[in-house]
C-alpha positions in Angstrom: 157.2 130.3 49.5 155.9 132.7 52.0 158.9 134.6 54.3 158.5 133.9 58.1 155.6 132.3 60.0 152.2 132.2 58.3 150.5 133.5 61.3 147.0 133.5 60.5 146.7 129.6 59.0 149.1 128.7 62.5 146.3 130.1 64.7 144.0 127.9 62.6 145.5 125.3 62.5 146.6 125.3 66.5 142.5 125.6 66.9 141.8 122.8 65.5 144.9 121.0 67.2 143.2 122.0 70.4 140.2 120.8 69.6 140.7 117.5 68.8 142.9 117.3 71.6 140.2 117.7 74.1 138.1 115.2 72.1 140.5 112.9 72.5 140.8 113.2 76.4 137.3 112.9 76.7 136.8 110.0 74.5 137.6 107.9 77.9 134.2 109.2 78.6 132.3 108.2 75.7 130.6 104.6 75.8 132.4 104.1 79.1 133.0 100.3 80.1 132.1 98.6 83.1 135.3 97.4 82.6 138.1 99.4 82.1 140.4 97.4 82.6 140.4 94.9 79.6 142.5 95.0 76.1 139.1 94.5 74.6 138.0 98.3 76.0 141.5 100.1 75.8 142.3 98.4 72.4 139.0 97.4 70.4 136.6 100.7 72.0 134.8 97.5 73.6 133.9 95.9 70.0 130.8 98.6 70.1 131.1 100.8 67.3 128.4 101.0 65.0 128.2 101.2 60.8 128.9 104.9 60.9 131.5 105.4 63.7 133.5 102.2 62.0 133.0 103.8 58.3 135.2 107.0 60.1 137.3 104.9 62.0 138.4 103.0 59.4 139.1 105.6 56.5 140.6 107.6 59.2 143.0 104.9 59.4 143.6 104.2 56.0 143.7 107.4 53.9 146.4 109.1 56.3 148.4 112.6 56.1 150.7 110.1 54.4 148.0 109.7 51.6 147.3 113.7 51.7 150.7 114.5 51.4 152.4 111.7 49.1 149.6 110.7 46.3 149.6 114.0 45.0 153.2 114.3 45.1 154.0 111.2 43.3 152.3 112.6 40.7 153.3 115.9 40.9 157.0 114.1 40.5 156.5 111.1 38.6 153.4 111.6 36.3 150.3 109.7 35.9 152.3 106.7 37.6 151.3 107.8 41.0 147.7 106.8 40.4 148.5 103.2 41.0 146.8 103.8 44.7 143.5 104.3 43.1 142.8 101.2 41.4 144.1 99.1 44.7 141.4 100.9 46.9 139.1 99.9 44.3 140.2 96.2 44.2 140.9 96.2 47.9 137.1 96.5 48.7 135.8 93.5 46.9 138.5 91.1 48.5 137.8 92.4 52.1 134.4 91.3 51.4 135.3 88.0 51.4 137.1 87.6 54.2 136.1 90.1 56.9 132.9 89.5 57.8 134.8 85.4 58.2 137.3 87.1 60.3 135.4 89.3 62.9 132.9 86.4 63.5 135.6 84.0 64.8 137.4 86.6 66.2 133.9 88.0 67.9 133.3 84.4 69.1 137.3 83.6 70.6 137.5 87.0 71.5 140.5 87.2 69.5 142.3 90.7 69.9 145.3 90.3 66.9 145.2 88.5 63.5 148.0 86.6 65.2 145.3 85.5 68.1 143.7 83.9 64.9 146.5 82.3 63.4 147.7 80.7 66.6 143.7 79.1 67.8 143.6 78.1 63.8 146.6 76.8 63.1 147.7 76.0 66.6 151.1 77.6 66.5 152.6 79.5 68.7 155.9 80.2 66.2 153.6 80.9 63.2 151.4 83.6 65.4 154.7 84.7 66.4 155.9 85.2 63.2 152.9 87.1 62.0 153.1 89.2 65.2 156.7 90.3 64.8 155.8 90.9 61.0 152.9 93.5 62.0 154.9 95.4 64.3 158.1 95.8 62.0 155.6 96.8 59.1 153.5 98.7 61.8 156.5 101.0 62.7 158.0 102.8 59.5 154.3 103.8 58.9 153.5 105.5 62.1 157.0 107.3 61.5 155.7 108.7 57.9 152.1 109.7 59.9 155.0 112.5 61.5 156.7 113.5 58.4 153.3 114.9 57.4 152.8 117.0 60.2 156.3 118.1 59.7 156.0 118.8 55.9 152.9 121.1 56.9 154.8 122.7 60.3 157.9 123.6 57.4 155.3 125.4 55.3 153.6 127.2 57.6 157.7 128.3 58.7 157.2 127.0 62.4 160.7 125.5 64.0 163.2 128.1 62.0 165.2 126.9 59.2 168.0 124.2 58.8 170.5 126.0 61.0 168.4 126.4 63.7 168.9 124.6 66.8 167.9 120.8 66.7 165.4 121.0 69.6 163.9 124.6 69.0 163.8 123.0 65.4 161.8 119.9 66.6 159.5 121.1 69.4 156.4 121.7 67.1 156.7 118.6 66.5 157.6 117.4 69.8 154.6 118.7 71.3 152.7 117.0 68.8 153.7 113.6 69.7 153.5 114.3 73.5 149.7 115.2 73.0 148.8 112.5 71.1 150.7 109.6 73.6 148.8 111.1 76.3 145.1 110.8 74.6 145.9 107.7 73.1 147.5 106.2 76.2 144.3 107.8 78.6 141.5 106.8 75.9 142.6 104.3 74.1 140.5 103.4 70.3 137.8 105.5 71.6 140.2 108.6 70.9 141.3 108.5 66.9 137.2 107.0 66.7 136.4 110.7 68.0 138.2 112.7 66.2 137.9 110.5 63.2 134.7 112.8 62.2 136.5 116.1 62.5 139.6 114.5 60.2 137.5 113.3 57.6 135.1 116.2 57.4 137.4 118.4 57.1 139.4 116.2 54.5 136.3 115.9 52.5 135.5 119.8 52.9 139.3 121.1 51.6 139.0 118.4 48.8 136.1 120.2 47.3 137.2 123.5 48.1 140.4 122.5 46.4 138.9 121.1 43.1 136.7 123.9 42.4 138.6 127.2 43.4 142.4 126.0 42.2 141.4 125.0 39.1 139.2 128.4 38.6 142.2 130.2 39.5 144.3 128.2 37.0 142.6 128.8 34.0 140.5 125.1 34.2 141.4 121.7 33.9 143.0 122.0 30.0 145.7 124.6 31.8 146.2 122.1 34.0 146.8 118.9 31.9 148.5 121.0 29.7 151.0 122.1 31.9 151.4 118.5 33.3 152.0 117.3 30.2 154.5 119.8 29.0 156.3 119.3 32.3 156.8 115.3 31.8 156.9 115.3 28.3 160.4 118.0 28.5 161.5 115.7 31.4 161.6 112.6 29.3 158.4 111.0 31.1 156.3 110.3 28.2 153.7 112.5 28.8 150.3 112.1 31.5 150.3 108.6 30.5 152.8 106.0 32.0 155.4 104.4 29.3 154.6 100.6 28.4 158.1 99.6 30.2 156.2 100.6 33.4 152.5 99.0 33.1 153.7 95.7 35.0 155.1 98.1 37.8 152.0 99.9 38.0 150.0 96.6 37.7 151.8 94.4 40.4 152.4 97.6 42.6 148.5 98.3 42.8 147.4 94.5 43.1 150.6 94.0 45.5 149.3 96.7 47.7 145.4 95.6 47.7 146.6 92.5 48.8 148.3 94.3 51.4 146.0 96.6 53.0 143.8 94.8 55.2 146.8 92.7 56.4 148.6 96.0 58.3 147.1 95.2 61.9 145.6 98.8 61.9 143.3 98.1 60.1 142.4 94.5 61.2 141.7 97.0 64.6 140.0 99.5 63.4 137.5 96.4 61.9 137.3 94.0 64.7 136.0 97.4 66.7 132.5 97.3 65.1 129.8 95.5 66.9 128.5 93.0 64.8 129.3 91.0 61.1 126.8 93.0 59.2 128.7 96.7 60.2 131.6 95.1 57.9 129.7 94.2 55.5 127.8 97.5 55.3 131.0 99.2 55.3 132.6 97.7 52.5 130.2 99.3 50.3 130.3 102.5 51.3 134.1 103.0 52.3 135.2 103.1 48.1 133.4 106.8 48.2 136.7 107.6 49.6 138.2 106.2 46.4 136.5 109.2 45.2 138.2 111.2 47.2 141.8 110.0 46.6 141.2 110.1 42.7 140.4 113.4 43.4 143.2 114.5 45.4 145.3 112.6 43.4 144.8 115.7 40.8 145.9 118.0 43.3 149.9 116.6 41.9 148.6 118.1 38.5 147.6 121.7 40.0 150.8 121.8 41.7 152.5 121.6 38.6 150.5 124.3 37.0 150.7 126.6 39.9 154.7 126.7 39.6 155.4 124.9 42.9 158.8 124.3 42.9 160.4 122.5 46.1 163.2 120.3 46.6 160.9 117.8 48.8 158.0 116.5 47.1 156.4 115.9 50.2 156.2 119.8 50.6 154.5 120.1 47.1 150.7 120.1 48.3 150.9 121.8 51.4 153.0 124.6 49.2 150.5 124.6 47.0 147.5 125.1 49.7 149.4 128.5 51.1 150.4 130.0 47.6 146.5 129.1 46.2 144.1 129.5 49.3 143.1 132.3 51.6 145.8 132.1 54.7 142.7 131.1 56.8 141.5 128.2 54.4 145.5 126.8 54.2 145.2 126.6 58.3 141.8 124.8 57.5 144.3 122.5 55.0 146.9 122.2 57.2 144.9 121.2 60.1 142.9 118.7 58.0 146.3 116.8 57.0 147.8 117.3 60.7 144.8 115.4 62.1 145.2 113.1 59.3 148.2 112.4 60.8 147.7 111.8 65.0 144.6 109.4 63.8 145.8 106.9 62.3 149.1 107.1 64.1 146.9 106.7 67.4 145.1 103.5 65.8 148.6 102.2 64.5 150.3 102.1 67.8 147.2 100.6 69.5 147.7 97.8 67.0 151.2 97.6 67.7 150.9 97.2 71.7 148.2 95.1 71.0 150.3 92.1 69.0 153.6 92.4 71.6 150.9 92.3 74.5 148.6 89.1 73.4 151.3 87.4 70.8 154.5 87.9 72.9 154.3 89.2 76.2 151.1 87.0 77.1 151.7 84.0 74.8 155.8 83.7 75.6 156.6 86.2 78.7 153.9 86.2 81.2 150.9 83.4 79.9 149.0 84.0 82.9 148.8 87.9 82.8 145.4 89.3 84.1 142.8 91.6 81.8 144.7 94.8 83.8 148.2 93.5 83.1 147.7 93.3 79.5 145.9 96.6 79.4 149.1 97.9 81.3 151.9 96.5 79.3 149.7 97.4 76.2 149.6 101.1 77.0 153.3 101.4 78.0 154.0 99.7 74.8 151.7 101.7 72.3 154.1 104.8 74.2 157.5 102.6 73.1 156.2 102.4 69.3 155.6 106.0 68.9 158.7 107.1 70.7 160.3 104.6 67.8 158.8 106.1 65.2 159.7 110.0 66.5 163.4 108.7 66.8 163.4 107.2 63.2 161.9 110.9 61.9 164.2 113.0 63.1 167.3 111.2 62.7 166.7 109.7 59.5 166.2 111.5 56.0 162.7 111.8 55.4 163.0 109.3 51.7 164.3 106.7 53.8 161.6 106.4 56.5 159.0 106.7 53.0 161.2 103.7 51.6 161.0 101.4 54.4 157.2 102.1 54.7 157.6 100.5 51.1 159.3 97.9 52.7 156.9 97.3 55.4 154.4 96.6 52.6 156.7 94.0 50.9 156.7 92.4 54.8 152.8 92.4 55.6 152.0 90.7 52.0 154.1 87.8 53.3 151.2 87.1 56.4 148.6 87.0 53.5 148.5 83.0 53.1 148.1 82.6 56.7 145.4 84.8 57.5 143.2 84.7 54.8 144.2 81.2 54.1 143.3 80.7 57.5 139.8 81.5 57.3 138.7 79.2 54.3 141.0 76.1 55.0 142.9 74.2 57.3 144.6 72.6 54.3 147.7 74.3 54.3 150.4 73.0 57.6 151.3 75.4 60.0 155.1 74.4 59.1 154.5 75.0 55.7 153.1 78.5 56.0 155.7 79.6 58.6 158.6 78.4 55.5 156.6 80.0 52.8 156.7 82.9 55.2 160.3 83.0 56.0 160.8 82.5 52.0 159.0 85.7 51.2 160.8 87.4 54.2 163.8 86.8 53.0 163.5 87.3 49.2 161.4 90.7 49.7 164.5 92.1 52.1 167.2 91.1 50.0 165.6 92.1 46.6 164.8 95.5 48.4 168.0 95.6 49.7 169.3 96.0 46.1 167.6 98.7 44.8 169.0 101.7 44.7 168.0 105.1 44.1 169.6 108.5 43.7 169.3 109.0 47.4 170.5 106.0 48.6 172.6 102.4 48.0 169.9 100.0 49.4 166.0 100.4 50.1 165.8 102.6 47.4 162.6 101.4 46.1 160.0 98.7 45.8 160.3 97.7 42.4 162.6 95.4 40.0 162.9 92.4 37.5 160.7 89.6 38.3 162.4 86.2 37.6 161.6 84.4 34.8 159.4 87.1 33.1 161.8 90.0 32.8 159.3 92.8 33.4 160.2 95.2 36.4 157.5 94.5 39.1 156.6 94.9 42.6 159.0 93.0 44.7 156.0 92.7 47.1 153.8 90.3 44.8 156.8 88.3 43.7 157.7 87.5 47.5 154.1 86.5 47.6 154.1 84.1 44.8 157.1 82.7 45.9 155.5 82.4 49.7 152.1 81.0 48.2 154.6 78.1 46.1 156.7 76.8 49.0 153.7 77.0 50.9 151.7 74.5 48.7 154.8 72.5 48.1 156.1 71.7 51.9 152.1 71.6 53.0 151.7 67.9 50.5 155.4 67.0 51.6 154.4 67.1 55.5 151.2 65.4 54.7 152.9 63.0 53.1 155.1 62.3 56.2 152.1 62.4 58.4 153.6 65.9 59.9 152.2 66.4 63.6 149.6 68.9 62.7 148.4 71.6 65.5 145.0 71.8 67.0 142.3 73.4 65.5 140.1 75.5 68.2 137.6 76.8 65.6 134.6 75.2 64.1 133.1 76.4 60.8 130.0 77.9 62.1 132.1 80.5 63.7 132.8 82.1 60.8 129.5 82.9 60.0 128.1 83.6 63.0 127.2 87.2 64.2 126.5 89.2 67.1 123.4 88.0 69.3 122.9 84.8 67.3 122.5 82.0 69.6 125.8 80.1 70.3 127.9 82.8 68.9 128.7 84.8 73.1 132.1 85.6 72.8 134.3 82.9 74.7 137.2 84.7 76.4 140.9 82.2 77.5 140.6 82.2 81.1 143.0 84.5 81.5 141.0 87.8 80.0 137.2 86.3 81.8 135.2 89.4 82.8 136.2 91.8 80.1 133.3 90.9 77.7 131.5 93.4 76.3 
C-alpha cells in the first residue's frame, strides 16, 4: 500500500465525481414533464425510457460498487466459491422473462408505481401490500448502506480521510460530501439522474474490465501464474484447491438459485423496469442484459489476480481497489476508482427512489393520508428517499463494515419471502390473500431466526446466510428454505380457506392486462383518482 494520498488517481477520480454530478443536476432537464409534479415523473422518469437507456438503467442498478468490490473479494478470500453470482445472473434472466413483460403491462395499464400497488389491486389487500412494502424497504436499506462501503473502501485506498486515529468527522467527510451530492441530484432529478449517469458508470466499468484482463495478467506472468498462485494459496489454507469441496455444492447451489429468485423482487429493480416505455423494451432487454454476465465472470477473476499480485489486507473489501493502485498507472487507478465510486451513487440513487416510493403509495397514501394529491406524494416521496439514505450513512459509519454486508445477506433472505405474491400474482388468483400473507410471515420468521444463529468469527448472530436444511442435512441457503417453507403454508392455508368459503378480496385486474402493451387500444393507463393528470 502506497504512503499518503495518491494524488494523481484523487484528481481523477474527483473529475469524474464532478462530472456526473452535473449530469445529475441536469437530468431534471432531460425529457422534461409537463407534469412535474407526479410520482410517475420524479419516481418512474415518466415510464419513457427506451431499450437502450433501460438496458443502462438497469445494470446500473444491478451490478453495483457492491458487485465491483465484493465478487472478486469473495474469491480472492474464499476460492472458487464466490462464483455462485455468475450462474444466478444467468438463471435470473430466463425467469424475468416470464414475468416482466406480465408485470409492466398491468402495472402500465393501473398505473401501478410499487410491486405492492400490484399485490394490493390483485389480491385486494391492503395488509398483504403492506407486508410486501415494509419487506422492500427493510431489504432496500442494508443494500443502499453497502453502495457507501464501496466508496469508502476506494476513499481508504487512495489514503483520503487519515487513518484510524484521526478525527471521526475529518475521517468521514469524503464521504460525507459524497452522500450530500448525491441526495441533492436525486432529490432535484429524480430517476432521470442515476438513468444519466448510468452511461458514464457502465462505460467506464466495461473499459477498466478490459484494461484489467489484459494488462494484469501480462504483468503477472499469464493466466497459469495466476491459477497457480490461487491454487497454492487455498490449497495451504485448507480450501481444497480452485474448486469448491463437495460439502459445499448445496451451498453454492441454493445460494445462486436462492438469489435468482431474489433479484428482480428488490424494488430497485422492479423501478428501474417499470421506467421503460413499452412491454417489448423488457423483453428486448432481457436478452441483451446477460452480456453483463460476461462482465462479472470476468471481474470475478480479478479475486484470482489479487492473489497473485501479493495483495495482502485485513478487509477484503479493500482487496481490488489495492490491487488497481499497486498494478495500474496512478491515472488509470483514478479511472478505476471512479468507475466503482459511480457504481456506487447509481444504484444507491435508484434504491432510495424505490424506497420513498413503497412508504409514499403503500403506507403514507394507502394508511396515512388516502386522499394525497400527485404533488403530496411527489413531496413526501422526496423527503423520504432523503430519510433512507441518511439511514443507510448512519448504519455505515457506526457499524462494522461485515455487519452491514451481513444484513444485506439478510435482506436477501427477506425479499425471497414476497416471491409467491408477486410472481404468483401475475399467473393466478388461486392462492388467498390470507394464505400468502401466513406463508409470508412463515418465511419472515424462519429466515430471521435461522439467520439469527449463525455465527461467524466476527460476530454471535447474522453471521451468515447459510446452514443445515431440515430434513436433508446439507448446509443450504437459509433464503430458499424460508421460501419452500413460505410456498408450503401458502398452498396449505390457500385449500383450507377455500374450504371455509374465506371472504376473498377483489380482483381489479382482467387478464388481458397482462398482455397488453403500450399504444394498443384499451391498454391507456388508468390512474386512482387521486394521481389523475400525471399520465405520461
Amino acid at each position: 500500500m502506497k504512503d499518503g494520498v495518491n494524488g494523481v488517481a484523487l484528481g481523477v477520480f474527483i473529475f469524474f465525481f464532478l462530472a456526473v454530478t452535473v449530469m445529475g443536476f441536469l437530468a431534471a432537464r432531460w425529457r422534461r414533464a409537463d407534469d412535474e409534479h407526479s410520482l410517475d415523473e420524479w419516481g418512474l422518469g415518466g415510464r419513457s425510457f427506451g431499450t437502450w437507456v433501460t438496458w443502462f438503467l438497469l445494470g446500473g442498478d444491478l451490478y453495483t460498487a457492491y458487485t465491483f468490490v465484493a465478487v472478486p473479494a469473495a474469491i480472492y478470500a474464499a476460492g472458487a466459491a464466490g462464483f455462485f453470482a455468475v450462474p444466478y445472473t444467468i438463471l435470473v434472466y430466463p425467469l424475468i422473462f416470464t414475468f416482466l413483460p406480465r408485470l409492466w403491462s398491468v402495472s402500465h395499464k393501473h398505473g401501478y408505481v410499487t410491486t405492492s400497488d400490484f399485490v394490493r389491486g390483485r389480491f385486494g389487500s391492503k395488509g398483504l401490500s403492506l407486508a410486501v412494502a415494509v419487506t422492500g424497504i427493510l431489504a432496500t436499506m442494508p443494500y443502499i448502506a453497502l453502495q457507501l462501503v464501496g466508496i469508502q473502501a476506494v476513499l481508504d485506498v487512495m489514503g483520503v480521510g487519515g487513518g484510524e486515529n484521526t478525527n471521526w468527522f475529518v475521517k468521514d467527510l469524503p464521504l460525507l460530501i459524497a452522500f450530500g451530492v448525491l441526495a441533492a441530484y436525486t432529490y432535484s432529478s429524480g430517476l432521470r439522474a442515476p438513468a444519466l449517469i448510468a452511461f458514464v458508470k457502465d462505460t467506464l466499468i466495461y473499459i477498466v474490465i478490459a484494461v484489467a484482463i489484459i494488462y494484469i495478467p501480462i504483468k503477472l506472468g499469464g493466466f497459469d501464474e495466476i491459477f497457480k498462485a490461487a491454487s497454492d494459496k487455498y490449497t495451504a489454507a485448507g480450501a481444497g484447491g480452485l474448486v469448491p469441496a463437495q460439502a459445499g455444492q448445496w451451498t453454492y447451489a441454493t445460494l445462486a438459485l436462492g438469489s435468482a429468485l431474489a433479484l428482480f423482487m428488490y424494488p430497485h429493480s422492479i423501478t428501474a423496469t417499470l421506467s421503460s416505455r413499452s412491454r417489448e423494451v423488457i423483453r428486448r432487454n432481457t436478452t441483451i442484459l446477460p452480456l453483463y454476465s460476461l462482465m462479472l465472470g470476468l471481474l470475478a477473476l480479478l479475486g484470482f489476480m489479487a492473489i497473485a499480485a501479493g495483495v495482502k489486507v485485513t478487509n477484503g473489501q479493500l482487496a481490488i481497489p489495492q490491487l488497481f493502485e499497486n498494478m495500474f498507472p496512478d491515472w488509470f487507478a483514478g479511472v478505476a476508482f471512479a468507475a466503482i465510486g459511480i457504481g456506487a451513487l447509481v444504484p444507491a440513487a435508484i434504491m432510495s427512489i424505490a424506497a420513498a416510493n413503497l412508504f409514499t403509495r403503500n403506507i403514507y397514501k394507502d394508511f396515512i393520508k388516502p386522499d394525497a394529491t400527485p404533488q403530496q406524494e411527489t413531496k413526501v416521496s422526496k423527503l423520504v428517499s432523503l430519510l433512507v439514505k441518511v439511514g443507510a450513512l448512519v448504519f455505515v459509519l457506526t457499524m462494522d463494515k461485515t455487519v452491514a454486508i451481513n444484513f444485506q445477506l439478510l435482506g436477501g433472505i427477506w425479499i425471497l419471502q414476497t416471491f409467491p405474491a408477486l410472481v404468483g400474482g401475475l399467473f393466478t388468483r388461486w392462492f388467498h390473500r390470507w394464505a400468502l400473507l401466513g406463508g409470508w410471515a412463515v418465511g419472515m420468521l424462519y429466515g430471521t431466526l435461522a439467520a439469527y444463529g449463525v455465527a461467524s468469527p466476527t460476530q454471535k448472530h447474522f453471521g451468515g446466510s447459510s446452514k443445515e436444511i431440515p430434513g436433508i442435512g446439507e448446509i443450504g441457503y437459509i433464503g430458499l428454505t424460508a421460501f419452500v417453507l413460505n410456498v408450503v403454508v401458502s398452498v396449505v392455508l390457500t385449500f383450507a380457506l377455500r374450504a371455509f368459503n374465506a371472504p376473498d378480496g377483489v380482483d381489479e385486474t382482467s387478464p388481458e392486462d397482462y398482455t397488453g402493451d403500450a399504444g394498443d387500444p384499451g391498454v391507456e393507463t388508468e390512474l386512482p383518482p387521486a394521481t389523475a393528470g400525471s399520465t405520461h
